[in-house]
C-alpha positions in Angstrom: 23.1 304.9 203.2 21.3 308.0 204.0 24.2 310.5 202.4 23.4 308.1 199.6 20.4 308.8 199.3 20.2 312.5 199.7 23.0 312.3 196.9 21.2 310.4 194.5 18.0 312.9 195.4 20.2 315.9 194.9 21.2 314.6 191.2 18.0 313.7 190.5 16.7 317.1 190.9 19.4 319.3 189.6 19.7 317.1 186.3 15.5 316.7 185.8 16.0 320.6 186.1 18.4 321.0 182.8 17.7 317.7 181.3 15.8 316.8 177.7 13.4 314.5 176.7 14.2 312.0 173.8 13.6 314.5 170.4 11.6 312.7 167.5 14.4 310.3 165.5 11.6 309.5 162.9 14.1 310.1 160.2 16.9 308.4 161.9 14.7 305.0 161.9 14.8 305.1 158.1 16.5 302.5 156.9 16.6 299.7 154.4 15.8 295.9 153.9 19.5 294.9 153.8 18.7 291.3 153.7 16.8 291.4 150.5 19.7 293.2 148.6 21.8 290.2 149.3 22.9 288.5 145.7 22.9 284.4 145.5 26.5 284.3 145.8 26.4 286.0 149.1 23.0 283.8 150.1 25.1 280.6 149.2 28.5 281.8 150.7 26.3 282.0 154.0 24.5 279.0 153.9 27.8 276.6 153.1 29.3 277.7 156.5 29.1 275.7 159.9 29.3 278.6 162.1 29.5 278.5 166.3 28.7 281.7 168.2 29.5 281.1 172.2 27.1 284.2 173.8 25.1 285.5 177.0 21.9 287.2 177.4 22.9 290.1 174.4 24.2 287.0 172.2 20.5 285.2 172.7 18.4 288.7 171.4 20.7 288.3 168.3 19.7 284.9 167.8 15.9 285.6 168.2 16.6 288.2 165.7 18.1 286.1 163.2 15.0 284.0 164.2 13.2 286.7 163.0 14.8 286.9 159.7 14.3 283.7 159.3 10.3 283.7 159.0 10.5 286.8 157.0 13.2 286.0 154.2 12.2 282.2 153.7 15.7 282.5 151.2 18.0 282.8 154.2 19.8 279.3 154.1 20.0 279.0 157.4 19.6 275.8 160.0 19.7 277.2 163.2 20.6 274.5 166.4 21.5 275.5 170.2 24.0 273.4 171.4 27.7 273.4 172.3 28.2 269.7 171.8 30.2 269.5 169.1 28.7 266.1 168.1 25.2 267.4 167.5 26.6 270.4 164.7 26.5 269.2 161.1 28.0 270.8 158.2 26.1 274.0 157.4 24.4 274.5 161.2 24.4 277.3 162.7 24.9 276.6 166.6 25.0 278.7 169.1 25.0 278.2 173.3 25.8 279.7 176.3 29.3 280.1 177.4 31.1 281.1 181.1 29.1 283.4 183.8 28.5 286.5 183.1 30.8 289.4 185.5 33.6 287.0 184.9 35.0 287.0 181.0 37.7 284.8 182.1 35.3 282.3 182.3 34.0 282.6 178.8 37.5 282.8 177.4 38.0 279.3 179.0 35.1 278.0 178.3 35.1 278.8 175.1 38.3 277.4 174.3 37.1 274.3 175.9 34.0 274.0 173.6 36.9 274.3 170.4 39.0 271.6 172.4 36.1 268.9 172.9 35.5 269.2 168.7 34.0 272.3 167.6 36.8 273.8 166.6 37.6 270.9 164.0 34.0 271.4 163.1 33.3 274.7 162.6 34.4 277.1 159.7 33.8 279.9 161.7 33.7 280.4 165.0 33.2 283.8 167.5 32.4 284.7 171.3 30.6 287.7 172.5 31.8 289.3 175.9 28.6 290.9 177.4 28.4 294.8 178.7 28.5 293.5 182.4 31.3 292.0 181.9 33.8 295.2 181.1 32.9 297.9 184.0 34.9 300.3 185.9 36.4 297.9 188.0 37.4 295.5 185.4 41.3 295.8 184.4 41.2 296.3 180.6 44.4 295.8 179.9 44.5 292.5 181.9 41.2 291.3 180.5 42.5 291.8 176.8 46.0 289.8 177.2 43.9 286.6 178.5 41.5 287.4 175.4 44.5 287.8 173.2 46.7 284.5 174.4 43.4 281.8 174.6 42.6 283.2 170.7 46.0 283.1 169.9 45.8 279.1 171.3 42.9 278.1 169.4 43.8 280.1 166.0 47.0 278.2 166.3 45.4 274.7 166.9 42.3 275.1 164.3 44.2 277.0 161.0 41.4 275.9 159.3 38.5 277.8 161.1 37.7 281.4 160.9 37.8 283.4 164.0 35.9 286.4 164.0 37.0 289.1 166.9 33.6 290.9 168.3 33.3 293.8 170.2 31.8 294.6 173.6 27.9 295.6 173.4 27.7 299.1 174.7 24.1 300.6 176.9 22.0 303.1 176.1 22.2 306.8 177.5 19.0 308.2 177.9 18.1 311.7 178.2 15.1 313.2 180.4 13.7 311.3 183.5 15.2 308.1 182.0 18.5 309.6 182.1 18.2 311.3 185.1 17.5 307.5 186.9 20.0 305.7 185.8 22.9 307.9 186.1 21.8 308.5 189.8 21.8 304.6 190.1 25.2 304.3 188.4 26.3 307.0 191.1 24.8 305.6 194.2 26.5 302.4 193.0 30.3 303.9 192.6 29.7 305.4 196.1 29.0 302.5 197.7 32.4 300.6 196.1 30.0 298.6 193.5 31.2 298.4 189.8 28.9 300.9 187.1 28.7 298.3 184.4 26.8 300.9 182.9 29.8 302.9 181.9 30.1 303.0 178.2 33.6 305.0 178.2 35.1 302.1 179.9 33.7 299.8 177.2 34.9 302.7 174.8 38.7 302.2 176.2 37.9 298.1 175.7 36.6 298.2 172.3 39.7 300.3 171.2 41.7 298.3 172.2 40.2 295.3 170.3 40.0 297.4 166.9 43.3 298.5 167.6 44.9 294.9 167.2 42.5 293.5 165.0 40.6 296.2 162.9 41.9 295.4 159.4 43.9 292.6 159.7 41.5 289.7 161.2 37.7 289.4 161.3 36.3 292.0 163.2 32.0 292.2 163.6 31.6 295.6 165.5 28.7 294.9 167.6 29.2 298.7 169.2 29.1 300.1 166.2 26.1 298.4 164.7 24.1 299.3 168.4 25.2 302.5 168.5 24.4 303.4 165.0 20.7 304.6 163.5 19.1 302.7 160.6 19.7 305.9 158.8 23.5 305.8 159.2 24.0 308.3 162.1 25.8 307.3 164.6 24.6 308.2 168.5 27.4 309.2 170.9 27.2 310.3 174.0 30.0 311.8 175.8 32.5 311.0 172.7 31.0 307.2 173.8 29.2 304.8 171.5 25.8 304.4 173.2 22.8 301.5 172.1 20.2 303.6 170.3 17.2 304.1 172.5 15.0 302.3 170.3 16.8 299.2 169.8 16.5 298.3 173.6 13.4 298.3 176.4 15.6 298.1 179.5 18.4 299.8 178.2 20.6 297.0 178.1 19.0 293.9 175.9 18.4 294.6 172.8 14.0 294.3 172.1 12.5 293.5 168.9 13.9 296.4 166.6 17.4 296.2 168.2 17.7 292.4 167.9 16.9 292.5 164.1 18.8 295.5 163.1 22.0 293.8 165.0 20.9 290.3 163.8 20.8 291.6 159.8 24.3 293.2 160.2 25.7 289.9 161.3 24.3 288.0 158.8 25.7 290.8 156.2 28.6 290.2 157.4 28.9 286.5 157.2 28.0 286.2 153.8 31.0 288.6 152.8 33.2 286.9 155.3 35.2 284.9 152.7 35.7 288.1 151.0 36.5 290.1 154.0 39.5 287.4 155.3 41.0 287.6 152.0 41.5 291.1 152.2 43.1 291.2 155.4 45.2 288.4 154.7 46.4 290.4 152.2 47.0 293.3 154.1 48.8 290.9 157.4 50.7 289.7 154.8 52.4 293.0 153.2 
């Protein structure tokens, strides 16, 4: 423990010495009010779905964000209701709950599946789970972790042809520059020295998210929740490292997202629901050439 710590002291000190803090992204938090540029078409295409999102910590911001929506765009046909018993969700709900442990997606993939079993998935017409960033670290095995992903969807798509399954990528953290910086990648290092997983790692959820767009980009239902977090409201993207990386201001721990974050990722969601119909006829069209 004390080589430990003289490392961490050691990388503290050499990366405070060449290290940055945060310039000013002003500019790069101009964005606009997507929600209000949505036509009634896309405001009733959203509101006729009954929709289930299966979700951690990360999944529970997004619904306090589309909470937030909510009580700003009184428009937004939405009935929102946490639960995962299927006899509670009536048509045009949207529910969301809790699904598996976190550190173990296995357990949400089963889970999940169960909640589809025990009705939901005769239910729903669109249904989705969210893997959180603790959950793909540099001890998972990603290739391992995507078959199991690949054969429990590939259960339920067959057993529900009627619902909509919408593929989601992993949430990524935040890279900070300065002090901030300096912290956490000590942390992550301590951590990998003493045999513990860095769940911090955004290459490794890089390497996971690929392989998700790989199979699915353009040919299933695919909401890119790394993208959106990694992306300014300006439409720059942050990377770090060649990584994706949660913009600094969307998060206060650098994990979940806060206020900003939760809204930003909340309205893309919603964007995308409303232009789902459209979306799966396009890449029906393209799985089908």
């Amino acid at each position: 423990m004390k080589l430990v710590n003289q490392i961490v002291l050691l990388s503290c000190v050499c990366l405070y010495a060449c290290g940055g803090e945060e310039k000013d992204v002003s500019k790069l938090m101009e964005g606009d009010d997507k929600i209000s540029q949505l036509t009634p078409q896309d405001l009733s295409a959203l509101g006729d779905k009954t929709i289930y999102f299966g979700h951690q910590s990360v999944g529970t911001n997004i619904m306090d964000g589309v909470e937030d929506l909510l009580k700003e765009h009184k428009k937004l046909p939405l009935k929102i209701i946490e639960t995962s018993d299927a006899g509670a969700i009536e048509e045009g709900h949207f529910a969301h709950s809790k699904v598996g442990k976190n550190h173990d997606p296995d357990s949400k993939f089963n889970e999940f599946e169960e909640f589809m079993n025990n009705g939901i998935g005769k239910k729903v017409d669109v249904a989705f789970l969210k893997l959180c960033y603790v959950d793909i670290h540099t001890k998972t095995d990603l290739e391992k972790t995507f078959e199991k992903y690949k054969q429990s969807y590939n259960r339920i798509k067959q057993k529900y042809p009627d619902t909509t399954f919408v593929h989601l990528t992993v949430p990524v953290t935040a890279d900070y520059s300065g002090v901030k910086g300096v912290v956490k990648e000590a942390k992550n290092v301590a951590k990998e020295l003493l045999g513990k997983p860095n769940k911090y790692d955004n290459s490794v959820k890089t390497k996971y998210n690929e392989l998700i767009r790989k199979e699915y980009a353009g040919k299933e239902p695919l909401f890119d929740i790394a993208k959106v977090e990694s992306t300014y409201p300006n439409g720059e993207r942050r990377l770090v490292k060649n990584n994706e990386s949660l913009v600094p201001q969307y998060t206060d721990d650098g994990n979940h997202l806060d206020a900003q974050g939760r809204k930003i990722v909340a309205e893309e969601l919603l964007l995308f629901l409303s232009k789902l119909d459209k979306e799966k006829q396009a890449t029906d069209s393209t799985a089908a050439k």
